[in-house]
GUVOSE-864387 format. One record per residue (C-alpha): chain; z, x, y; residue in three letters; residue number from 1. Coordinates in Angstrom, 2 decimals, decimal comma. Example, Ala and Ser with C-alpha at 12.3 -4.5 7.8 and 13.67 -1.06 7.14 Angstrom:
A 7,80 12,30 -4,50 ALA 1
A 7,14 13,67 -1,06 SER 2
This chain:
A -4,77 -12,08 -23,39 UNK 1
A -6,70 -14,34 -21,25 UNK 2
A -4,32 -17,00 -21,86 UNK 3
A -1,23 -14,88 -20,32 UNK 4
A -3,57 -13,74 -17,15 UNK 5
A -4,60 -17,85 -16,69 UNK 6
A -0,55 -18,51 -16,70 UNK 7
A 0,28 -15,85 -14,61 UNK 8
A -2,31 -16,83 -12,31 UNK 9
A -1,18 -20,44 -12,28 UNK 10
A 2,64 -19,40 -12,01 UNK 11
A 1,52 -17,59 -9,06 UNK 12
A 0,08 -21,03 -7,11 UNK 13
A 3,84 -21,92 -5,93 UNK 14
A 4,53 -18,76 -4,28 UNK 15
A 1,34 -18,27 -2,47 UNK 16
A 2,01 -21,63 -0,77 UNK 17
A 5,29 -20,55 0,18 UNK 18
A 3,35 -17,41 1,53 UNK 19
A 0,86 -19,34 3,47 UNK 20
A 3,74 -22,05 5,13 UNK 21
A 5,96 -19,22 5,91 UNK 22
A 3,68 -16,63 7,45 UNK 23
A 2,06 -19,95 10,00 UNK 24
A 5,56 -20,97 11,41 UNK 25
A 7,17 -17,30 11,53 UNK 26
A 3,86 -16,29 13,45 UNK 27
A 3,48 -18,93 15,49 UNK 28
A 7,89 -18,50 16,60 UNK 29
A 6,37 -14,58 17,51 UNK 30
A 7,12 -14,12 21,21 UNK 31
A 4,10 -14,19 23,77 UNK 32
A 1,72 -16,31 23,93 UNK 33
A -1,76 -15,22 22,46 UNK 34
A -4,21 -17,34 25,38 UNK 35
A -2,36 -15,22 28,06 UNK 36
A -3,24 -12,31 26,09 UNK 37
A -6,99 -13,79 25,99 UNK 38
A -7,27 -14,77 28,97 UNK 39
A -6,03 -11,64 31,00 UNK 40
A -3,27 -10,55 33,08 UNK 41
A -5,70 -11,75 36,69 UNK 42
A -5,52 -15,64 35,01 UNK 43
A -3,81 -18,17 36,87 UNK 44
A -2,49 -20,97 34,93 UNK 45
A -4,94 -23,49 34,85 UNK 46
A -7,15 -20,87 32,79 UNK 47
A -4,73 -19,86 30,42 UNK 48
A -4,27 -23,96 29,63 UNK 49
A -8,05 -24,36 29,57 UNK 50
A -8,24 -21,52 27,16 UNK 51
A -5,46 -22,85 25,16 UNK 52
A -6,92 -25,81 24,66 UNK 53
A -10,05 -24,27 23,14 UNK 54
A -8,27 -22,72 21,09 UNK 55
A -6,17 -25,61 19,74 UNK 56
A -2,68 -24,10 20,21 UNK 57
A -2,21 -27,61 23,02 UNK 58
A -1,60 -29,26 19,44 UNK 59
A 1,09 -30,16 17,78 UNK 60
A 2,03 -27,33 14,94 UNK 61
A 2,31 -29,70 12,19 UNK 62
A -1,97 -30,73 13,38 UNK 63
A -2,40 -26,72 14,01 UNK 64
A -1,17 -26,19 10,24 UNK 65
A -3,21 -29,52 8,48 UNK 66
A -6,53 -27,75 10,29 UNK 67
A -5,53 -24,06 9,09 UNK 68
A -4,88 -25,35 5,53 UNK 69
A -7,80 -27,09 5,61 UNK 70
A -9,69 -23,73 6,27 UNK 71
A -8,36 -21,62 4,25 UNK 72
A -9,44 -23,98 1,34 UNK 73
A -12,90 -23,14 2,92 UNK 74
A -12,15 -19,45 2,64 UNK 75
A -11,86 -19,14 6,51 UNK 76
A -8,85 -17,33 7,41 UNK 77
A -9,64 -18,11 11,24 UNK 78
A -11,37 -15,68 14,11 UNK 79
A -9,41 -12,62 15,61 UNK 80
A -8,70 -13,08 18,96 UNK 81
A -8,59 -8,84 19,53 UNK 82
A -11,86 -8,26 17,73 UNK 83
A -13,45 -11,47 18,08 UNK 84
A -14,64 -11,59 14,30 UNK 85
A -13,66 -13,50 11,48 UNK 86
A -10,15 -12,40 10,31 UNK 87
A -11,71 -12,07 6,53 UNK 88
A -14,72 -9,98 7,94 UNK 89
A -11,83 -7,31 9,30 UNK 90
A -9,57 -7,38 6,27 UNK 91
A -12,65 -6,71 3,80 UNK 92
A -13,99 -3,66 6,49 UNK 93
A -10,55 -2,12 7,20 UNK 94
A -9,03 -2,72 3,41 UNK 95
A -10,77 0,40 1,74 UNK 96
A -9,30 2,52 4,65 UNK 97
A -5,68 1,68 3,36 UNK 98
A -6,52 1,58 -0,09 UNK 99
A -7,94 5,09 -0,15 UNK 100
A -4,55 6,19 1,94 UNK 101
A -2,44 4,41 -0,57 UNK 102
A -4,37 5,97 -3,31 UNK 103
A -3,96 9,32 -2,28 UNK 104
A -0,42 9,17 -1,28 UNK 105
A 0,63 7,42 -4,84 UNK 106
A -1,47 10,54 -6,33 UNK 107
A 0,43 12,85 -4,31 UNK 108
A 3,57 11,41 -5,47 UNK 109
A 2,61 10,92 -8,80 UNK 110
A 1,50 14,83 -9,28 UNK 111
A 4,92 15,77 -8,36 UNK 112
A 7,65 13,13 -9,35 UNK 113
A 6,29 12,42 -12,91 UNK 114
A 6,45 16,02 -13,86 UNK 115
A 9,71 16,60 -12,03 UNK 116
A 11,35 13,64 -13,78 UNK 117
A 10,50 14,95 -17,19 UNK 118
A 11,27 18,74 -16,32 UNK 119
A 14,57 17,45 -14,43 UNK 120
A 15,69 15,14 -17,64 UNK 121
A 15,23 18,11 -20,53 UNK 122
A 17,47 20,21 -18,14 UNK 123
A 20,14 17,55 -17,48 UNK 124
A 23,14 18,98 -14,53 UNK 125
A 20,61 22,72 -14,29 UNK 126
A 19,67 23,39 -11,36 UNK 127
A 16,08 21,78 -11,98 UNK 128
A 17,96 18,32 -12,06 UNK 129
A 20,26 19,47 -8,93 UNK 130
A 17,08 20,27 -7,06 UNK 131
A 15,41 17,37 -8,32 UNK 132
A 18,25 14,74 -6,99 UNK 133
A 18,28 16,83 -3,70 UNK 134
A 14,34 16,38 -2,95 UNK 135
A 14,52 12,71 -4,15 UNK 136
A 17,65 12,50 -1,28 UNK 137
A 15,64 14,28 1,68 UNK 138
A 12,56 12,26 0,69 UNK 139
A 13,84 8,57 0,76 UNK 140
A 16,43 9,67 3,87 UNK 141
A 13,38 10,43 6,58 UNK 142
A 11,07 7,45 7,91 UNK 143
A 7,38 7,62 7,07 UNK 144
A 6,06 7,98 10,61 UNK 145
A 8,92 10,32 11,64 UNK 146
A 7,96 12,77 8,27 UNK 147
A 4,05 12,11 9,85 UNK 148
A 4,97 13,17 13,70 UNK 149
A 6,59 16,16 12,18 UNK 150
A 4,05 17,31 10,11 UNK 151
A 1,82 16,60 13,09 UNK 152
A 3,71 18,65 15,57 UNK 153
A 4,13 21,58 12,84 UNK 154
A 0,50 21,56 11,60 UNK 155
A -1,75 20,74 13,89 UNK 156
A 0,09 21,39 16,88 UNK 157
A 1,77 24,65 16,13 UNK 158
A 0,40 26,19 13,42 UNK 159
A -3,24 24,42 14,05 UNK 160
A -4,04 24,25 10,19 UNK 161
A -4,86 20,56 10,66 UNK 162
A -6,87 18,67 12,12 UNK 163
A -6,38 16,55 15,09 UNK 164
A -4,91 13,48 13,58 UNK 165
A -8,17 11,25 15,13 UNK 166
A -8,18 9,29 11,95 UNK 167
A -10,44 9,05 8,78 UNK 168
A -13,07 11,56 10,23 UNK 169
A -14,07 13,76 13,02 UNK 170
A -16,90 11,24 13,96 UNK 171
A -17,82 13,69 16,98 UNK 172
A -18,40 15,97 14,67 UNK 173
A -19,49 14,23 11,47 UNK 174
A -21,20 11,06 10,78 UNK 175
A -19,52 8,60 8,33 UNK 176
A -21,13 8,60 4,73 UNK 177
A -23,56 5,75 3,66 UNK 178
A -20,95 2,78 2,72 UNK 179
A -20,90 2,02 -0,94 UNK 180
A -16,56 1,26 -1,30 UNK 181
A -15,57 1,72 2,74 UNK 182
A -13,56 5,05 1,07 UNK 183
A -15,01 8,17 2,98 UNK 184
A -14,13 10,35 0,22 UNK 185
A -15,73 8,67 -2,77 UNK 186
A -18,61 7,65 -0,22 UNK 187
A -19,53 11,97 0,27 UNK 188
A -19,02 12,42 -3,25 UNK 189
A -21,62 9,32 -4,49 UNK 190
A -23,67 10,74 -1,71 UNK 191
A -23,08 14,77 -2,40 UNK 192
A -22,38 15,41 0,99 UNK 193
A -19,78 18,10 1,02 UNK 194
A -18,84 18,76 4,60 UNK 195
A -17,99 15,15 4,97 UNK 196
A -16,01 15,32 2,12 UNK 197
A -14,04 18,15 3,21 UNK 198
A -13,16 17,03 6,24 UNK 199
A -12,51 13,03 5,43 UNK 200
A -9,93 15,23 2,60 UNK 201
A -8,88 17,47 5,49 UNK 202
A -7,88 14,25 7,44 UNK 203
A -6,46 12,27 4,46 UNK 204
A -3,88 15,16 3,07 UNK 205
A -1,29 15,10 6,15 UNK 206
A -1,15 11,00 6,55 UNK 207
A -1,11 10,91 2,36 UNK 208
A 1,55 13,50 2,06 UNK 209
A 4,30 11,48 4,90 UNK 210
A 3,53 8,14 3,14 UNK 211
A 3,94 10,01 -0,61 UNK 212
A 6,71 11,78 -0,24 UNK 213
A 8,72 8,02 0,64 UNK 214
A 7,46 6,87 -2,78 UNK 215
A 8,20 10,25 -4,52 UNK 216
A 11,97 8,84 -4,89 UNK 217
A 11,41 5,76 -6,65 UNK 218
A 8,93 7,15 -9,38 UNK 219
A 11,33 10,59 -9,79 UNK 220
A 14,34 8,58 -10,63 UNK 221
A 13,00 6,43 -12,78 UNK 222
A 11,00 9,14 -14,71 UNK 223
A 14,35 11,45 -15,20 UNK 224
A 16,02 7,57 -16,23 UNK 225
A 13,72 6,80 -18,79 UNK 226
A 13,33 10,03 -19,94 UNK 227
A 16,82 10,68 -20,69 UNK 228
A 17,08 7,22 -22,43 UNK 229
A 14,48 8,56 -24,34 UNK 230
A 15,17 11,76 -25,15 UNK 231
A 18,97 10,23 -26,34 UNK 232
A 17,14 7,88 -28,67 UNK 233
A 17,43 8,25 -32,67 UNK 234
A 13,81 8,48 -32,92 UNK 235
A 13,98 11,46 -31,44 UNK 236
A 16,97 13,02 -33,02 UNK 237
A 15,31 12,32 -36,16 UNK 238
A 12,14 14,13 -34,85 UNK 239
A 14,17 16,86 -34,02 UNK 240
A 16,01 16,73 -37,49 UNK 241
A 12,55 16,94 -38,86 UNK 242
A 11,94 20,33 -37,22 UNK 243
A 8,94 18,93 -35,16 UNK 244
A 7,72 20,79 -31,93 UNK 245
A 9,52 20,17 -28,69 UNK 246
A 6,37 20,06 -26,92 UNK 247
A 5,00 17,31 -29,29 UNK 248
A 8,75 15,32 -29,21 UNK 249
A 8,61 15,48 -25,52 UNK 250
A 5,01 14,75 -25,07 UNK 251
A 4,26 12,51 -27,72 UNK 252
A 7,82 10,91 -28,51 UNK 253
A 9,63 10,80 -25,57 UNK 254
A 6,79 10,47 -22,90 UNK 255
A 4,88 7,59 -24,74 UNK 256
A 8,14 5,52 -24,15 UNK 257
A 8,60 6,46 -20,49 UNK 258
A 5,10 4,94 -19,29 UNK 259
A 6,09 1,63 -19,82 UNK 260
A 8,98 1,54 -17,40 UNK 261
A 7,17 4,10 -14,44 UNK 262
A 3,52 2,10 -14,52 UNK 263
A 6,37 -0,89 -13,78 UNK 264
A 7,85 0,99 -10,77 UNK 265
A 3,87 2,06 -9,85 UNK 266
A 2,70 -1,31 -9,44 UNK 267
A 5,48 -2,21 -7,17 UNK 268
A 5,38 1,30 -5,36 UNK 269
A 1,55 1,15 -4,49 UNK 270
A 2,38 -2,63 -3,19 UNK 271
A 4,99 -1,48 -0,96 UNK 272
A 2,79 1,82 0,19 UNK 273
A -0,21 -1,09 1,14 UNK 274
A 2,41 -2,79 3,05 UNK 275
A 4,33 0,00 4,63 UNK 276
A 1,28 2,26 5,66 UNK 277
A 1,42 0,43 9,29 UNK 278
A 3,65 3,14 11,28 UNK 279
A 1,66 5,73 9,55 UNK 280
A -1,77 4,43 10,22 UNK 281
A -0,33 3,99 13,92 UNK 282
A 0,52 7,78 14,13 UNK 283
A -2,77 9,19 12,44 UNK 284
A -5,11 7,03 13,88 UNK 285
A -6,10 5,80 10,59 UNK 286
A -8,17 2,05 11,12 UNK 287
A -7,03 0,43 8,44 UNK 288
A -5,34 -3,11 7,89 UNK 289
A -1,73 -1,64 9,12 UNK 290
A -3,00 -0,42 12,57 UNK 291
A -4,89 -4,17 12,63 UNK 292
A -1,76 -5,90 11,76 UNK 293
A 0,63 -4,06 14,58 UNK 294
A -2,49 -5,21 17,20 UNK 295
A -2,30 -8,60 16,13 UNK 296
A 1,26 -8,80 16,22 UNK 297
A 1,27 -7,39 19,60 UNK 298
A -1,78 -9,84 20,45 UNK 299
A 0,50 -12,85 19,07 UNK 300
A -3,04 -13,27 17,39 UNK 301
A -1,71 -15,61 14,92 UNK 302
A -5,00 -15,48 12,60 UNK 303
A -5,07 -12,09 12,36 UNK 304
A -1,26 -11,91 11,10 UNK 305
A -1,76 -14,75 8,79 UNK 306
A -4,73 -13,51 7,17 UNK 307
A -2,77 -9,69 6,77 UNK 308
A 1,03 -11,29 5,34 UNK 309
A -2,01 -13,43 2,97 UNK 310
A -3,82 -10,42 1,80 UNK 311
A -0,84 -8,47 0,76 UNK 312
A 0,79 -11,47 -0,98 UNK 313
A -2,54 -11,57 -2,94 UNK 314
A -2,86 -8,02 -3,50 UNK 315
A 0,79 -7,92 -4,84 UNK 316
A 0,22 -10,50 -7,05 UNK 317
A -2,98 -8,98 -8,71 UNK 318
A -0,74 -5,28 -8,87 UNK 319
A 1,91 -7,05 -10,70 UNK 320
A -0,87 -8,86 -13,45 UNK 321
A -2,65 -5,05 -13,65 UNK 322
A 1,06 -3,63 -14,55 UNK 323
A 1,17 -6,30 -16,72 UNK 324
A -1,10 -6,14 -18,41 UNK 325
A -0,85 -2,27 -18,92 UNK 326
A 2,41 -3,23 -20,65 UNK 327
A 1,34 -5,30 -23,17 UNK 328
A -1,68 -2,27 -23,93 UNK 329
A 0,68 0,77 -23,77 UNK 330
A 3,72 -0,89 -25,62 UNK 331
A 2,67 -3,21 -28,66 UNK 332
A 6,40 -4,40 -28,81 UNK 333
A 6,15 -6,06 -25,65 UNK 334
A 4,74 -9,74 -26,45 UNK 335
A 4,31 -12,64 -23,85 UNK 336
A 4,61 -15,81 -25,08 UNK 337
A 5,24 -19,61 -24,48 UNK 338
């Protein structure tokens, strides 16, 4: 076991590199020009070279990238020019914001595509399937932050059930729980406080719900895919043959052989929900790295970019080993080797 995770690791060195010279150039060939930015719109030009001098963007690129390779081998990902803190310092304090978004949304989608799948592949062309193609259509056709201003404008603004979409919590109101993981929600619960809880859930469910429903698709059609391979199988004719349960064919049988190819699609779905939280975080006012990423990239603030494209190349990577690695636990056919 360790073996495979050390080679995956290793194999993953190449691409990582290509991450890190890709994401310098393409951010550095991002219009505007981020000591304009810093310096302010009432700077004449001889402040705005002064300050890009300081800075170090007067240097040649090929110089700018030897000094930012240099420091990320130190573990310094470089200072944000909108926050004025280390780029790594923001990542690590905004990450569990999108993680616990993420989370919740793959939950969301989870709850209600797994059990569709199944229910949609024992009932193959009924009108559980038909319904179950049609919600997996309207689901992937909608954008995540037009799905969020709707739900906005129908919930909170007409129908006031929500709350306003100020972000993770009502901090007028409530006072953020004592940190332990940066998540408000598992913060209340380690700490017992229930109103926090309630309302860090009551801000959570609309943004999770937009950002779900896009990854609904993806885990509903390959649930119903895998579950009619299944369910075609011999194993399972024989089962049935045998006069066994259908609850313990589908369940025990036929399920057991579906969670190897939908943890595959998970892995890659929570990935893509890390990366594609931004518009949502934008609309919901939710601080995590997605709303940091669209300042930076409106700041031209070339750290700050560099250190988000790094982070999600990183976090895909260790997804991808987890999924893995759940393979090789949940199916003893599947072997790794040389």
């Amino acid at each position: 076991m360790m073996a495979f995770v050390w080679k995956r690791l290793l194999g993953t060195i190449p691409s990582l590199i290509g991450v890190v010279v890709l994401t310098f150039f393409i951010s550095h060939a991002l219009p505007g020009d981020p000591a304009a930015f810093f310096a302010g719109p009432a700077a004449n030009a001889a402040s705005i070279e002064n300050i890009r001098a300081t800075l170090g963007l007067d240097r040649p690129l090929p110089v700018q990238f030897l000094h930012y390779v240099i420091d990320l081998a130190h573990g310094n990902l470089g200072r944000s020019l909108t926050t004025g803190q280390p780029v790594l310092t923001d990542l690590i304090e905004r990450l569990p914001a999108s993680l616990e978004l993420s989370s919740f949304a793959l939950l969301f989608a989870i709850s209600i595509a797994i059990p569709m799948g199944v229910w949609a592949a024992t009932r193959i062309n009924g009108g559980v399937d038909h319904a179950c193609r049609g919600l997996v259509t309207v689901s992937a056709a909608f954008p995540t932050f037009f799905v969020g201003l709707l739900f906005v404008y129908i919930f909170y603004f007409l129908l006031g059930w929500a709350p306003q979409p100020l972000g993770r919590l009502n901090e007028i109101t409530f006072s953020p729980p004592p940190h332990v993981t940066g998540a408000y929600t598992v913060d209340a619960l380690i700490a017992g406080d229930w109103p926090v809880l309630r309302a860090a859930l009551s801000q959570l469910i609309l943004p999770a719900i937009s950002l779900g429903l896009f990854a609904l698709a993806p885990i509903a059609r390959i649930t119903r895919a895998a579950m009619l391979e299944a369910l075609g199988s011999d194993f399972i004719r024989t089962a049935r043959a045998s006069g066994l349960p259908v609850r313990k064919i589908l369940m025990t049988y036929a399920f057991r052989n579906v969670l190897l190819p939908v943890s595959s699609v998970l892995g890659m779905v929570f990935s893509f929900l890390l990366g594609s939280n931004v518009l949502i975080e934008q609309v919901f006012g939710w601080q995590g790295v997605g709303a940091y990423a669209v300042s930076a990239v409106i700041a031209s603030d070339y750290a700050a970019v560099q250190g988000f494209v790094l982070m999600m190349a990183v976090l895909y990577v260790l997804l991808n080993l987890a999924v893995d690695i759940f393979a090789m636990l949940v199916d003893p056919r599947v072997r790794y080797e040389g």
